[in-house]
MIDOTI-429754 format. One record per residue (C-alpha): x, y, z negated. Coordinates in steps of 0.25 Angstrom, whole numbers, plus 2048, in hexadecimal, padded with zeros to 3 digits. Layout:
// residues N
X,Y,Z
...
END
This chain:
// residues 820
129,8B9,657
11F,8C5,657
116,8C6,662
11A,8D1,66B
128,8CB,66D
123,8BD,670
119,8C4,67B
124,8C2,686
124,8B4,682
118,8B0,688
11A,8B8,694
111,8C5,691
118,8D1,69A
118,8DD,68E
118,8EA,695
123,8F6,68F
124,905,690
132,906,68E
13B,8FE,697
13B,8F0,690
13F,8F6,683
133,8EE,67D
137,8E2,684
143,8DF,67D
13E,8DA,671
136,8D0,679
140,8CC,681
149,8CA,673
13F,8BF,66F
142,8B7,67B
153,8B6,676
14F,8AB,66E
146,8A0,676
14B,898,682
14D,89E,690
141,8A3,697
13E,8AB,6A4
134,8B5,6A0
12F,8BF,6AC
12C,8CD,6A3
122,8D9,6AA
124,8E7,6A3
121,8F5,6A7
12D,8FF,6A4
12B,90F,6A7
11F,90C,6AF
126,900,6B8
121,8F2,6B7
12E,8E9,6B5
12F,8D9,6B6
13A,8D5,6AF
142,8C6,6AE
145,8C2,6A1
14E,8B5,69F
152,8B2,691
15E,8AA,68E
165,8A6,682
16F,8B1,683
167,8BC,689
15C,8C2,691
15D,8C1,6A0
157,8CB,6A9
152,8C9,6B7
14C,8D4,6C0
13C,8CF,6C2
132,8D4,6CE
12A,8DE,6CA
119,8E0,6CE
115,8EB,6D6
10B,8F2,6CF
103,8F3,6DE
106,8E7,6E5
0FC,8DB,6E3
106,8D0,6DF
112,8CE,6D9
11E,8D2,6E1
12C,8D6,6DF
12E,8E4,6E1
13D,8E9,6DB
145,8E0,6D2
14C,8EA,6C4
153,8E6,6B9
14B,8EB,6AC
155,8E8,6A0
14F,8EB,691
158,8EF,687
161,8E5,680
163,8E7,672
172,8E2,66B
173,8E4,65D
182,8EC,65A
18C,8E3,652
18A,8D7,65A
196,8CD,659
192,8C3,660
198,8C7,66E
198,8C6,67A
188,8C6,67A
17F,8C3,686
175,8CE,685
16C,8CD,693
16E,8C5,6A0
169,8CD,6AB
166,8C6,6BA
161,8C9,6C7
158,8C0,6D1
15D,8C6,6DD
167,8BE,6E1
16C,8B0,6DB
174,8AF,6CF
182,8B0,6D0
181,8BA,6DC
17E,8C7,6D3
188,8CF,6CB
183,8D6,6BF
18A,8E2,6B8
185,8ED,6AC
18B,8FB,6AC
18B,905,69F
190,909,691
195,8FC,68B
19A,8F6,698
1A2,8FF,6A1
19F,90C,698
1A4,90F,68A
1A3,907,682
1A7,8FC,68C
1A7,8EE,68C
19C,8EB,682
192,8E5,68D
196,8DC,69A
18E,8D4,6A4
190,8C7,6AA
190,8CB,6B8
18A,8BE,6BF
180,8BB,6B3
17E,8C7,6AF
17E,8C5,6A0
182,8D3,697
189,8D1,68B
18E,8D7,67E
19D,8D8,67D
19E,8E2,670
197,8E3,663
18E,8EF,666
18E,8FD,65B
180,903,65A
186,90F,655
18F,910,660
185,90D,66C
178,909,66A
176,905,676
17A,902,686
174,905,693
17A,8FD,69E
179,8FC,6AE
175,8ED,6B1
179,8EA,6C2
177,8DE,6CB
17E,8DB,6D7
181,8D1,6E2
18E,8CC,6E5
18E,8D7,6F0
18E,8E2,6E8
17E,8E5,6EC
175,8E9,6E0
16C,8E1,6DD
162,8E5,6D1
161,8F5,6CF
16B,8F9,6C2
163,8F7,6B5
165,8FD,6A5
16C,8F4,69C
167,8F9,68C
16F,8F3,681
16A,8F7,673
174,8F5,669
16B,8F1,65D
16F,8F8,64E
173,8EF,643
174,8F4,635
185,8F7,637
185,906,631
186,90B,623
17F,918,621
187,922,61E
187,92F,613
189,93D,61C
194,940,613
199,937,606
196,943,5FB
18A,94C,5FC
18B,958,5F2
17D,95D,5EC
179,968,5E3
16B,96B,5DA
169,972,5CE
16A,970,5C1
15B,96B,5BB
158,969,5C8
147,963,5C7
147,955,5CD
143,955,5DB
14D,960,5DE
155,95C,5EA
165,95B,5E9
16B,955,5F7
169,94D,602
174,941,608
172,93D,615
178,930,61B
178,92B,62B
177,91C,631
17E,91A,63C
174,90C,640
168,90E,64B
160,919,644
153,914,641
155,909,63E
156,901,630
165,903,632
165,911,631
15A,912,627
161,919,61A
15D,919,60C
164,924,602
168,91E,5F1
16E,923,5E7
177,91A,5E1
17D,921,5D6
17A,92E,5D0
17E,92A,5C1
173,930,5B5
169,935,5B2
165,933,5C1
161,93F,5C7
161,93F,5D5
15A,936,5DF
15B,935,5EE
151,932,5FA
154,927,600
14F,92A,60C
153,939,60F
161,93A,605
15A,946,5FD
15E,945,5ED
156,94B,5E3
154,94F,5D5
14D,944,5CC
150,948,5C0
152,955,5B7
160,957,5AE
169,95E,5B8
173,967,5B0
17F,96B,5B6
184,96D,5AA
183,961,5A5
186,95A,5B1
18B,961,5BF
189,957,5C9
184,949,5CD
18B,940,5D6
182,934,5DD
186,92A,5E5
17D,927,5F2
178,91D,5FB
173,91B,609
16E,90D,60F
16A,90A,61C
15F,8FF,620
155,908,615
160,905,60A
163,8F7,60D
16D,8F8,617
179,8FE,617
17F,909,60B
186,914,60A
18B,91D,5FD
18D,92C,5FA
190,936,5F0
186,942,5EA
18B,94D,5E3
181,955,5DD
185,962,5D8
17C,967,5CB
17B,977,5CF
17B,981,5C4
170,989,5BD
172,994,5B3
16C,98E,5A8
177,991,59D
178,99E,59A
186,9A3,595
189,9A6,587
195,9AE,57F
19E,9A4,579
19E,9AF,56D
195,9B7,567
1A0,9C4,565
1AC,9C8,56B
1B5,9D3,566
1BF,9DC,56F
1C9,9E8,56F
1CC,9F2,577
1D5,9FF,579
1CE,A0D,579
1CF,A13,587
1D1,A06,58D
1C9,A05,59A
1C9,9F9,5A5
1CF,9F0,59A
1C8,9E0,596
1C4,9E1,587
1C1,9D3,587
1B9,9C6,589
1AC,9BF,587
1AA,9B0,58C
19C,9A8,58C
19A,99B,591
191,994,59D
18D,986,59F
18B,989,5AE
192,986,5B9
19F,98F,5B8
1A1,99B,5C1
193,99A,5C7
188,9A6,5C5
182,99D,5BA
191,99D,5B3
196,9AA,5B5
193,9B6,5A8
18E,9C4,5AB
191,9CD,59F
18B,9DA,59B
18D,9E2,590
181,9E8,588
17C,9EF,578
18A,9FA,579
18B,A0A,57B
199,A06,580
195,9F9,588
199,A04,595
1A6,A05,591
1A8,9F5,593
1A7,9EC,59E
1A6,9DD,59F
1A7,9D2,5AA
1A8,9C4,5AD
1B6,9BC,5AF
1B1,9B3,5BA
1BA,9A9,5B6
1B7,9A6,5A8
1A9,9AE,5A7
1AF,9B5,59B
1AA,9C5,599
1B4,9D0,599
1B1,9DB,592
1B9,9E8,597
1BA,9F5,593
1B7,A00,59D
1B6,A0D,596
1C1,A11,58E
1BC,A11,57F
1BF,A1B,575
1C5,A15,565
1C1,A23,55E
1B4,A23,564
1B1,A14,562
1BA,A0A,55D
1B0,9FB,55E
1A7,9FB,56A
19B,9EE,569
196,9E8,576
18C,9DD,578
18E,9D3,585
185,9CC,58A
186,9C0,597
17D,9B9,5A2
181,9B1,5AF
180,9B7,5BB
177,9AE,5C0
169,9AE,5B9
167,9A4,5AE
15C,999,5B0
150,99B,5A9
153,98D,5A3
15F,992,59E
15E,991,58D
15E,99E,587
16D,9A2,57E
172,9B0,573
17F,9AF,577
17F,9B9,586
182,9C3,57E
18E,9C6,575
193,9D1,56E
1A1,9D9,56F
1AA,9E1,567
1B5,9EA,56E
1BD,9F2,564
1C3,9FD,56A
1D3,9FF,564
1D8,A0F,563
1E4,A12,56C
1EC,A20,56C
1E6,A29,578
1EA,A36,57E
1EA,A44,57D
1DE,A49,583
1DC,A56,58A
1CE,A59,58B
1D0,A67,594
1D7,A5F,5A0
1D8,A66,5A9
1DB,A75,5A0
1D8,A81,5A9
1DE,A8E,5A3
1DF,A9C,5A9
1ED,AA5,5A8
1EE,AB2,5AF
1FA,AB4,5B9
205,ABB,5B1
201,AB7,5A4
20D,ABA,59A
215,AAD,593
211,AA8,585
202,AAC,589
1F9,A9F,587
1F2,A97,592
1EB,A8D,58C
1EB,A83,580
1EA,A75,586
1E8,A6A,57B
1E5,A5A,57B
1DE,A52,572
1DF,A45,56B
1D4,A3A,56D
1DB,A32,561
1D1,A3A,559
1D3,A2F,54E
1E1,A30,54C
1E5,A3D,554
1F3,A3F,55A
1F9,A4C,55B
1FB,A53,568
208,A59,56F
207,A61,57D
212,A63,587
211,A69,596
215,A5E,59D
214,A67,5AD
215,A75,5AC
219,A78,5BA
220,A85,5B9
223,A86,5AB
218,A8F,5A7
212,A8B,599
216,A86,58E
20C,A7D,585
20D,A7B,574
20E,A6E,573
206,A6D,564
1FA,A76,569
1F9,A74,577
1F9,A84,579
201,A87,589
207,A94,588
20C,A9A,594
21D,A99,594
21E,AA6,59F
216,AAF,5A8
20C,AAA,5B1
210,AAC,5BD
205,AB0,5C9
20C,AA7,5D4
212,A98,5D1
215,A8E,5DC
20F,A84,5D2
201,A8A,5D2
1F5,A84,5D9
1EA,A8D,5DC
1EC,A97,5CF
1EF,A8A,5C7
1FA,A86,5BE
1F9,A78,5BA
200,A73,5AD
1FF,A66,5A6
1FF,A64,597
203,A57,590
1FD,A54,582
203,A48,57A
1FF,A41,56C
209,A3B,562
205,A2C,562
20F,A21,568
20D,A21,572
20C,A2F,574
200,A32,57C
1FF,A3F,587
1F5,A44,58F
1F5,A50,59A
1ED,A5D,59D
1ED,A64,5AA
1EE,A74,5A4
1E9,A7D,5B0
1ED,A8A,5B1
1E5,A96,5BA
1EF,AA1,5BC
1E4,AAD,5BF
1EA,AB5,5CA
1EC,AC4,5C3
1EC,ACF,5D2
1FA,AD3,5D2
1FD,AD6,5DF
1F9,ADF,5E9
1F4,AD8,5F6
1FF,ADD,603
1F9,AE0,611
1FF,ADD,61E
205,AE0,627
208,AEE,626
20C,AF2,634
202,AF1,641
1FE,AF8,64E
1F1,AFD,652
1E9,B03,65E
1E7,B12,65E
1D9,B10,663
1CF,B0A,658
1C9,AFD,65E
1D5,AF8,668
1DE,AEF,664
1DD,AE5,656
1DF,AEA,649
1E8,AE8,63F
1E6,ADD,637
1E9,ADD,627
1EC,AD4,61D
1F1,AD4,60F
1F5,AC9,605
1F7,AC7,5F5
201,ABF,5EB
1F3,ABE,5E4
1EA,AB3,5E6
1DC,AB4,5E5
1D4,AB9,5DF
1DE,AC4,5DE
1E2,AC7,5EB
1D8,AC6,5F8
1CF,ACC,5FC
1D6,AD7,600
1D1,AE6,602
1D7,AEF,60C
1D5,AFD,60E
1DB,B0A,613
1E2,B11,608
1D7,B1A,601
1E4,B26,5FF
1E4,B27,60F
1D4,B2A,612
1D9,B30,621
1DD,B21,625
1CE,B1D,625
1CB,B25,631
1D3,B20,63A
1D5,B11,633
1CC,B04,62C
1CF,AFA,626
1C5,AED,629
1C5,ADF,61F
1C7,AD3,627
1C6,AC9,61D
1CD,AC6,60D
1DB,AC9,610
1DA,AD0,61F
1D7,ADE,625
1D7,AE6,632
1DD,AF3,633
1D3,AFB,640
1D5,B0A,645
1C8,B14,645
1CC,B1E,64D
1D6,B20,656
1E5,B24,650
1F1,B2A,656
1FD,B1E,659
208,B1D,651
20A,B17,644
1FE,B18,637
202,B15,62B
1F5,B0E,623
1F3,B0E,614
1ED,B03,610
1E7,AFB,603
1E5,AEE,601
1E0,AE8,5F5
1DD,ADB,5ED
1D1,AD3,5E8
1D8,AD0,5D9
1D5,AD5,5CB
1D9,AE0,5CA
1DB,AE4,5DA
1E8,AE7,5E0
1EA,AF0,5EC
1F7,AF4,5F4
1FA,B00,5FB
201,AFD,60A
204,B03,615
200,B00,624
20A,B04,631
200,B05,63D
205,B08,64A
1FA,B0E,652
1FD,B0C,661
1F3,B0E,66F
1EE,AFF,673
1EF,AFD,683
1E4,AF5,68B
1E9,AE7,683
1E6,AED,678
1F4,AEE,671
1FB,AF7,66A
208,AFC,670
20E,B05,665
216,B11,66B
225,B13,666
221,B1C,65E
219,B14,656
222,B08,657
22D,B10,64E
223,B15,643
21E,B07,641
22D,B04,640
22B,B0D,633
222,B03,62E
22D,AF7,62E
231,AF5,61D
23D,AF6,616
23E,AE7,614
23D,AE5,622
247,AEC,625
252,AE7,61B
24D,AD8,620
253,ADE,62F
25D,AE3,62A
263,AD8,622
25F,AD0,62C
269,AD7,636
273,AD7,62C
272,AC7,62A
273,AC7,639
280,ACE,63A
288,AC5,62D
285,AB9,636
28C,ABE,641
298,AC3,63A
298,AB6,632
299,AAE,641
2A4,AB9,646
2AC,AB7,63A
2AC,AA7,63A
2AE,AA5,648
2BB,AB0,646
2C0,AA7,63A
2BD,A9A,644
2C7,AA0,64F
2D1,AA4,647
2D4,A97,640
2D3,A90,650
2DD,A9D,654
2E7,A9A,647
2F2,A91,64A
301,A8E,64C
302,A9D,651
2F8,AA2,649
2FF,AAC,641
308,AB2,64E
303,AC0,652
30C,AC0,65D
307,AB3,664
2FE,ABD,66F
301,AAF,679
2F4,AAD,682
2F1,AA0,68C
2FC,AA0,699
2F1,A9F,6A5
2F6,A9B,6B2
2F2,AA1,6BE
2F9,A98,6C8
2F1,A8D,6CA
2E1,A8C,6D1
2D7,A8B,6CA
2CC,A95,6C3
2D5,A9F,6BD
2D7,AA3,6AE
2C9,A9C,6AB
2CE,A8E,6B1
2DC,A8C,6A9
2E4,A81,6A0
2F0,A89,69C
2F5,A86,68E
2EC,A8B,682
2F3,A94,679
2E9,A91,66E
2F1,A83,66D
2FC,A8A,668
2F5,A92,660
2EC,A86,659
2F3,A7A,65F
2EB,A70,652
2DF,A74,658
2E2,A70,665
2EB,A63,664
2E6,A57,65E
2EF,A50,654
2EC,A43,656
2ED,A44,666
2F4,A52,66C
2F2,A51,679
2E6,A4B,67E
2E5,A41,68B
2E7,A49,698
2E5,A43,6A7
2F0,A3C,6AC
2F8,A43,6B7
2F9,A3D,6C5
307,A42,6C8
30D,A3B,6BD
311,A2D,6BC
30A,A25,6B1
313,A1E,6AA
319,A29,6A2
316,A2B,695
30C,A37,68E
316,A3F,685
314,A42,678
30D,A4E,675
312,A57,666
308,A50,65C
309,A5D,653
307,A6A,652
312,A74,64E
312,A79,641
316,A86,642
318,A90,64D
328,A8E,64E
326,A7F,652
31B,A82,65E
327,A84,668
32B,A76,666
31C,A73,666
31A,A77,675
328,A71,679
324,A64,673
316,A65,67B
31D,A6A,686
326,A60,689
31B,A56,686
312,A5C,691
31C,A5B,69D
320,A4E,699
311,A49,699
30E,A42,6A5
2FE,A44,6A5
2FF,A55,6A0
306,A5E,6AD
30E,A67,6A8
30B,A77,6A7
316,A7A,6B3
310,A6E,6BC
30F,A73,6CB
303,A72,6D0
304,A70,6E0
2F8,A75,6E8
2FD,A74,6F5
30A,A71,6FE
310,A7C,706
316,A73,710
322,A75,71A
324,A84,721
31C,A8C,715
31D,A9C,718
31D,A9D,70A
32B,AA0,702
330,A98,6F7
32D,A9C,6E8
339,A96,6E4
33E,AA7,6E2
334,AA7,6D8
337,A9D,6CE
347,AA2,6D0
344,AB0,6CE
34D,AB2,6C1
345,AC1,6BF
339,AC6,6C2
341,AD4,6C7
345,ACC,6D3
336,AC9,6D8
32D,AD2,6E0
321,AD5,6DC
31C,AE0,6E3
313,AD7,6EC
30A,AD5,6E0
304,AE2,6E0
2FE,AE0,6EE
2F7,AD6,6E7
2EE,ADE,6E1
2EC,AE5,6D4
2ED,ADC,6CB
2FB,AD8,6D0
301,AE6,6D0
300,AE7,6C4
309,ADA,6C3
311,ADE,6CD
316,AEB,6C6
319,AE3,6B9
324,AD9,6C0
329,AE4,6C9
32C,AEC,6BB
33C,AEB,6B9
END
C-alpha cells in the first residue's frame, strides 16, 4: 500500500482543505484490516474536527469526538458534530442490500437512540434506494445505482432519543455513485454527408463526425477515439482520431470518374479500447469545369421559308462530361463569321443542352437563296485553367432559304391625290399600281375597288388607272375633313391567289361657290349714338375654309350718305357691330350692306338690314313707337309669312276633322230600332210630384232605351241585381225579364208589355205608379177628397180659374184647360 494511504495507519492526524474529501481514500485502506478504533483530528473550512472512526467488516462506523479549543490549555470537550465524508458506491452493483456506513452517537447508551436519513433516494424521488436501521444506524444499499441518472445523493442523517429530543445537530450524508464503463459512445447522427472538389490536394479538409459518451466525462470511460473502418481503394481519406476531422491524403479525385465515396466510421471509448460504435460517410465529389463542351458534328444543314419570322430553323447538340444541368454543363451559343447572322437567333434548351437556331428577320429567296453561319459554344460557368484544350466549340451551318409566292406590294401606301370639287365624270384621279416582289417569276396583277363608299370611281382593273364614275360633289356625309378615302385591292394569278390593299386618299379642294349670308336682318337701336348696345352681326358660308371666313363687312359703297350717320366695327372672323355716328330721326332705316369672303376667287352678297330707330329711356332700352312697330312689320319675308299661314290652316283641318268624327261617333250611338222614324219627336216624361231637386235630380224612363236598347241592355243578363224591397215578402220569385231585343219597330209594343208586366211582377223593382206615402192626414182633415179628381170623366167639368192666381206661369195653364 503506497504511503500516503497507510499514513492513518500508524495514527498520523492529516490535515484537509476540503471537508474530508481527502480523507476517503485513507479511510478506504482500513475496509480490509481487522476492526480498530482510530481517533482522526482534521481541520475543515477553518474548523479543527476530531472525528471517531471504527471499522468493521461491513462498514465504517462513525462517532462524534470532542474537539480542542484552539485557546484553552488542555484538552476539553467543547461541542460534539457529526463530520461524515463522502461515500463512494460504484453504479451497477448487484449484490444488494449493502451496508454502506454505520453511524452512532456517545450520548446516551446504545439502544436508547433512534436514527433516521432524509433526502433524494429515500423519501424523495427516486425513493427507496437507501434505508437506515433505526437502532444501529447502519445505511444501506437497496437498488443498483445509474451514474447517468444521478451521480450522486445528499442525505440528512438525525439522531434522537426515545423521547423525540434531538440529540446530535443534522449532518450531510454524500453518496458518490461511482462510473463504470456501462455506455457505448454514440454517432450524432448514423450518416454524415460531405462534399470536396474534385482534385482536391491532400490535406484539404472534407467533414467532421462528432460522437458523445454518456459515462463520467473525464474519465477513461468517456475518452473517444475516431477510425475509419472501411473506405474501399485507393484510400483517400484519413480521420483524426481525436477531433473526427477527415481529410484528403491522396490526389485522383474525378467526379467523373468516380462521384462519391462512402466510409464506414468508428468511435471507441476507453482511448479505443472500450466500447464501439459505427457510422456512415458520404462524401460527395463536387464538380469543376474541366470539360469543355464539344459539337457532336462538325456541320449541320437547315431550311427555311422566305419571310418567315419568330419560327425554329433547327438544332445543334454537343456533349459534356460534367455534372448535368449545373453551370459546368449547361451550353451558351453564339453566332459568329455571317452578314446575315442578325437575322438569326440561337438559345439553349435547358433540358437536353441542345442549340436552337431561329430565324428572327424574315429572309428574302430572290435576294439570297443559302445563307452560311458559324456557331460557336462555351459553358456558362468559366472552364478551369486545367481543362485540356478541344477544335470542336465551333461548327458551321447551312440554312437554305425555299422561294414562296408573296403579295402584291403597294409601295405608295398610303396614295394622297388632289381633285377639285365639281370635277366632271370620266376625268382621271390618279393611277394606283402594285408590284410584284416574285421578280424571278413574276405574276400578273388585277386591281378591284373593294370600298368605295359613295360609288364615286371606278378603277381599270389591268392598269390600275381610277377614273371618276360622276361629279364630284362639294358636300358628302362620308368625307372627313376634305377627305375621301377609298381602298384599292390588287391580286396576282398564282394559287393561291395572293392580294394586297392600298388606302387611296382623296383631297376634295374646296372651289368658293357661295356667297357668305349675314344675320339677322332685323334690329332696334337708340337714337342717340353711345346709349344703348349695338347691334351685333354675324354671317356664315356652305364653304369651308379656306373659302369662306374671314368675313369682310361694310356699308354698301352705291350708298355713301349711310356713312354719315352709320359704321360698321369687325369683332372678330365671323362677327360684326353695327353703331350710330350721329343722331338719327326714329323710325325704321333700311341698311345696305356687304359682306364678303376670304376664298379664291372672293364672293360677296348684297342684303339688306330693317333698323328700328327708337328713344332709349333711363334703362337704356329701346321702346319703339307704333309707328315704328308697323314699318318693321314690313320687314317680315314672304316665306315667313306662308309658314303662318299654312300653319293657321293646318290648325283649322284639325279641328274640322275632330267635328266631323265626334258627329259620325253620335250618330251611329243615336241609330237604332227607331232610327229611321222622322216622326218619333218623343222626349223623356219628368215627374214633378214627388220632393226632391227638381228636373236635375230625376229617374224617369230614358228614351234613348228605346231608341238603342243593344246599347243599353246586356245580353247575357238584362237586368242587373237591384236592392231588395222591404215592403215585399221574400219568398217570391224574380220574374223573367224579355232576353232579346225587338227586331224591328212593329214588335217594340209587345217588347214594353213584356217588360212591363215583368217589372210589377218583380218583387225587389216598384213599379212606376207606386204611391209614395209622406204623411198621414189623420181623423177630422179640413181638407176635401181628390176622389172628383180621379172620377172626373172630362176635363170641361173642372175649374181651373184658381190657377191663374197662382202666378204667371200658371195662367197661362189655366187658359189652356178652360179652352172648350
Amino acid at each position: 500500500m503506497p504511503e500516503p494511504l497507510c499514513a492513518l495507519s500508524r495514527g498520523r492526524a492529516p490535515s484537509c482543505t476540503f471537508c474530508s474529501l481527502s480523507i476517503l481514500p485513507r479511510i478506504l485502506c482500513f475496509l480490509q484490516s481487522p476492526s480498530v478504533y482510530l481517533p482522526v483530528t482534521f481541520r475543515c473550512f477553518g474548523r479543527q474536527k476530531v472525528l471517531s472512526l471504527f471499522v468493521m467488516d461491513e462498514g465504517p462506523v462513525l462517532y462524534s469526538w470532542p474537539q480542542q479549543d484552539p485557546q484553552a490549555d488542555g484538552l476539553k470537550r467543547v461541542k460534539r458534530a457529526w463530520v461524515i465524508p463522502p461515500i463512494s458506491v460504484s453504479e451497477n452493483y448487484k449484490k444488494i442490500p449493502k451496508a454502506l456506513v454505520q453511524i452512532k452517537s456517545d450520548k446516551m447508551k446504545h439502544g436508547n437512540i433512534i436514527y433516521s436519513i432524509k433526502g433524494p433516494g429515500v423519501d424523495e424521488a427516486p425513493r427507496g434506494i437507501f434505508s437506515i436501521n433505526k437502532t444501529s444506524g447502519v445505511v444501506s444499499l437497496n437498488a443498483m445505482l445509474d451514474r447517468e441518472k444521478n451521480d450522486h445523493f445528499k442525505l440528512k442523517a438525525f439522531a434522537v432519543d426515545l423521547e423525540g429530543l434531538t440529540l446530535e445537530d443534522p449532518t450531510d450524508l454524500e453518496i458518490v455513485v461511482v462510473d463504470q464503463n456501462d455506455n457505448r459512445p454514440l454517432f450524432q447522427r448514423d450518416v454524415f454527408i460531405g462534399h470536396v472538389l474534385e482534385g482536391s490536394i491532400p490535406g484539404t479538409s472534407v467533414m467532421k463526425v462528432e460522437a458523445t459518451d454518456a459515462d463520467e466525462p473525464g474519465t477513461d470511460n468517456a475518452a473517444l477515439r475516431y477510425s475509419i473502418l472501411v473506405q474501399g481503394t485507393p484510400q483517400l481519406f484519413s480521420i483524426d482520431g481525436d477531433t473526427g476531422e477527415i481529410r484528403m491524403v491522396e490526389v485522383g479525385l474525378d467526379r467523373e470518374t468516380l462521384s462519391l465515396y462512402n466510409l464506414t466510421l468508428q468511435v471507441a471509448d476507453m482511448s479505443g479500447d472500450g466500447l464501439t460504435n459505427t457510422a456512415t460517410a458520404v462524401i460527395y465529389i463536387d464538380d469543376v469545369n474541366d470539360n469543355p463542351p464539344e459539337f457532336t458534328e462538325d456541320e449541320y444543314s437547315m431550311e427555311v421559308r422566305e419571310h418567315s419570322a419568330g419560327v425554329d430553323v433547327g438544332r445543334v447538340s454537343v456533349q459534356d462530361k460534367d455534372l448535368p444541368g449545373s453551370p459546368n454543363w449547361l451550353a451558351k451559343y453564339s453566332l459568329i463569321g455571317s452578314d446575315l447572322q442578325e437575322a438569326f437567333s440561337i438559345r439553349t434548351d435547358p433540358h437536353t443542352n441542345d442549340g436552337v437556331l431561329s430565324v428572327i428577320k424574315p429572309l428574302d429567296y430572290e435576294t439570297q437563296d443559302r445563307v452560311q453561319l458559324t456557331i460557336s459554344v462555351r459553358n456558362e460557368a468559366e472552364l478551369d485553367t486545367a481543362a485540356p484544350k478541344t477544335h470542336r466549340a465551333v461548327a458551321k451551318v447551312t440554312v437554305r432559304v425555299w422561294d414562296v409566292n408573296e403579295p402584291p406590294v403597294f409601295h405608295e401606301n398610303p396614295k394622297v391625290v388632289s381633285v377639285r370639287e365639281g370635277t366632271s365624270a370620266g376625268s382621271e384621279i390618279a393611277v394606283y399600281t402594285a408590284t410584284d416582289p416574285d421578280t424571278r417569276q413574276p405574276q400578273v396583277l388585277s386591281y378591284v375597288a373593294e370600298s368605295d363608299p359613295e360609288g364615286w370611281l371606278l378603277v381599270d382593273s389591268v392598269t390600275g388607272r381610277v377614273l371618276a364614275k360622276q361629279d364630284i360633289p362639294g358636300r358628302s356625309a362620308v368625307r372627313r375633313g376634305g377627305w375621301y378615302r377609298a381602298v384599292i385591292v390588287a391580286s396576282d394569278d398564282a394559287e393561291p391567289r395572293l392580294s394586297a390593299t392600298g388606302t387611296l386618299s382623296i383631297e376634295i379642294v374646296e372651289v368658293n361657290d357661295y356667297a357668305p349670308l349675314l344675320f339677322p336682318l332685323n334690329d332696334f337701336l337708340c337714337s342717340q349714338p353711345g346709349r344703348g348696345s349695338n347691334i351685333i352681326l354675324s354671317a356664315t358660308d356652305q364653304d369651308l375654309k379656306p373659302q369662306a371666313e374671314p368675313f369682310l363687312f361694310q356699308l354698301h359703297p352705291g350708298n355713301p350718305e349711310l356713312s354719315l350717320s352709320w359704321a360698321i366695327g369687325r369683332i372678330n372672323d365671323t362677327h360684326a357691330e353695327v353703331k350710330l355716328l350721329t343722331e338719327v330721326e326714329e323710325g325704321v332705316h333700311i341698311l345696305r350692306l356687304l359682306v364678303r369672303d376670304s376664298g379664291e376667287p372672293q364672293l360677296e352678297r348684297e342684303q339688306f338690314l330693317n333698323v328700328s330707330v327708337c328713344r332709349c329711356d333711363h334703362t337704356e332700352s329701346c321702346r319703339p313707337g307704333l309707328a315704328a312697330v308697323f314699318r318693321a312689320g314690313a320687314g317680315i319675308s314672304f316665306s315667313a309669312l306662308m309658314i303662318i299661314l299654312a300653319s293657321v290652316i293646318l290648325l283649322l283641318l284639325l279641328v274640322l276633322l275632330v267635328a266631323i268624327i265626334e258627329r259620325l261617333r253620335r250618330q251611329r250611338f243615336h241609330g237604332g230600332l227607331l232610327a229611321s222614324s222622322e216622326d218619333d219627336v218623343r222626349d223623356n216624361v219628368i215627374n214633378y210630384d214627388e220632393q226632391g231637386g227638381g228636373e236635375q235630380d230625376q229617374e224617369a224612363y230614358d228614351i234613348n232605351q228605346l231608341r238603342n236598347p243593344d246599347a243599353l241592355i246586356p245580353p247575357s243578363s238584362p237586368r242587373s241585381k237591384q236592392p231588395i224591397r222591404r215592403d215585399t215578402p221574400y219568398n217570391h220569385a224574380t220574374p223573367q225579364y224579355p232576353r232579346k231585343p225587338p227586331s224591328s219597330p212593329c214588335d217594340i209594343e209587345d217588347f214594353i208589355s213584356e217588360g212591363l208586366e215583368a217589372a210589377d211582377n218583380d218583387p225587389s223593382v216598384p213599379p212606376y205608379d207606386t204611391a209614395l206615402i209622406y204623411d198621414h192626414e189623420g181623423q177630422g182633415s179640413l181638407a176635401g177628397t181628390l176622389s172628383s179628381i180621379a172620377s172626373s170623366l172630362a176635363d170641361s167639368d173642372q175649374d181651373y180659374d184658381y190657377l191663374s192666381e197662382w202666378g204667371p206661369r200658371f195662367r197661362r195653364l189655366a187658359d189652356l184647360y178652360s179652352q172648350p
